[in-house]
Every structure is written in C-alpha cells, then in structure tokens.
C-alpha positions as MATLAB code, in Angstrom:
seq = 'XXXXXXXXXXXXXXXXXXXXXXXXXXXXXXXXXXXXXXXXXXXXXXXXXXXXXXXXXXXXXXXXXXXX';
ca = [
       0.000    0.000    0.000;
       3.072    2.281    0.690;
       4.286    1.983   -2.388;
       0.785    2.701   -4.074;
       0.258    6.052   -2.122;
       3.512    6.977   -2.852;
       3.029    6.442   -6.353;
       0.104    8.585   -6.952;
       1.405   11.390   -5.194;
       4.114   11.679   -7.812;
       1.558   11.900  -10.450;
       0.971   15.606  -11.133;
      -0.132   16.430  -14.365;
       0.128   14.368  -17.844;
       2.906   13.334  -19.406;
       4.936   16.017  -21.052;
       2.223   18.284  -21.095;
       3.180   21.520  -22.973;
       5.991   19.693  -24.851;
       5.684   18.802  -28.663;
       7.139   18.337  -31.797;
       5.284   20.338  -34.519;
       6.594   18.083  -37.847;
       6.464   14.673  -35.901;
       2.886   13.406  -35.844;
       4.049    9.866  -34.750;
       5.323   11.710  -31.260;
       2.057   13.143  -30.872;
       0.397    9.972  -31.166;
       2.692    8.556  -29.049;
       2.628   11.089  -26.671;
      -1.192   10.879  -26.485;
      -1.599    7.456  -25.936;
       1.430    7.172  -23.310;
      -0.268    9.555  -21.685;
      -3.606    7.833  -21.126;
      -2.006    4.632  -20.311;
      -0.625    6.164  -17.918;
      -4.090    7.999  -16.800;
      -5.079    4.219  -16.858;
      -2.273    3.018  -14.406;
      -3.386    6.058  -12.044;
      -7.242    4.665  -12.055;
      -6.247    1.499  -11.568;
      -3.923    2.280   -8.338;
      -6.085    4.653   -7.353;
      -8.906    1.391   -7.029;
      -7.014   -0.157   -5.945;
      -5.841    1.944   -2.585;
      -9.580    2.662   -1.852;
     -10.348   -1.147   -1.862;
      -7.293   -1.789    0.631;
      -8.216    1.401    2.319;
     -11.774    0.082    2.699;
     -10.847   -2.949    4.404;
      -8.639   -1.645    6.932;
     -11.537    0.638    7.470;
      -9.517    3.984    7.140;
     -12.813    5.165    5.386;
     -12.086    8.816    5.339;
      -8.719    7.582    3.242;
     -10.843    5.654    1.327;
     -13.101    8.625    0.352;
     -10.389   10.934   -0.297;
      -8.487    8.518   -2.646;
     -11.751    7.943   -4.583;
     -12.303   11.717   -4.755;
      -9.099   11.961   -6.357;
];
C-alpha cells in the first residue's frame, strides 16, 4: 500500500504536457496514448488503494483517494 500512495502522489499532471514536436505526428500519437495509459495506471492504483483502504476501514482515506 506504501508503495501505491507513494506512487500517486508523484503523479501531477500528464505526461509532457506543454511539450511537442510540430513536424512529428508519430510523437504526438505517441505522446497521447502514453499519456492515457498512464491515466489508466493512475485509475487502476487509485482502485485499488480505496479497496485496501476500505478494508482496513480507514474510510475517510478511502473517500479521499476515490475523490481523487
């Protein structure tokens, strides 16, 4: 579980957001679909602290991570 909270709390914003390369449409692509795998990982860690949060029943943990 450590590991999990620490992991979302180094996710701030997308994945080289602001950064592109005007004549390269394959890194945008890229770029785009790295970046929602990535949203993907956070979902999926972020179900997967509330569900371990839920059964130690830190609730108000719980909530906050599924706010997030």
């Amino acid at each position: 579980m450590d590991r999990l909270q620490k992991a979302v709390q180094l996710y701030r914003v997308d994945f080289m957001i602001g950064f592109s390369l005007a004549e390269c449409a394959e890194f945008s692509d890229w770029q785009f679909f790295y970046t929602e795998y990535l949203q993907k990982e956070l979902e999926y860690a972020f179900e997967e602290l509330v569900a371990m949060l839920t059964g130690l029943e830190k609730y108000y943990q719980a909530i906050e991570c599924a706010r997030r």
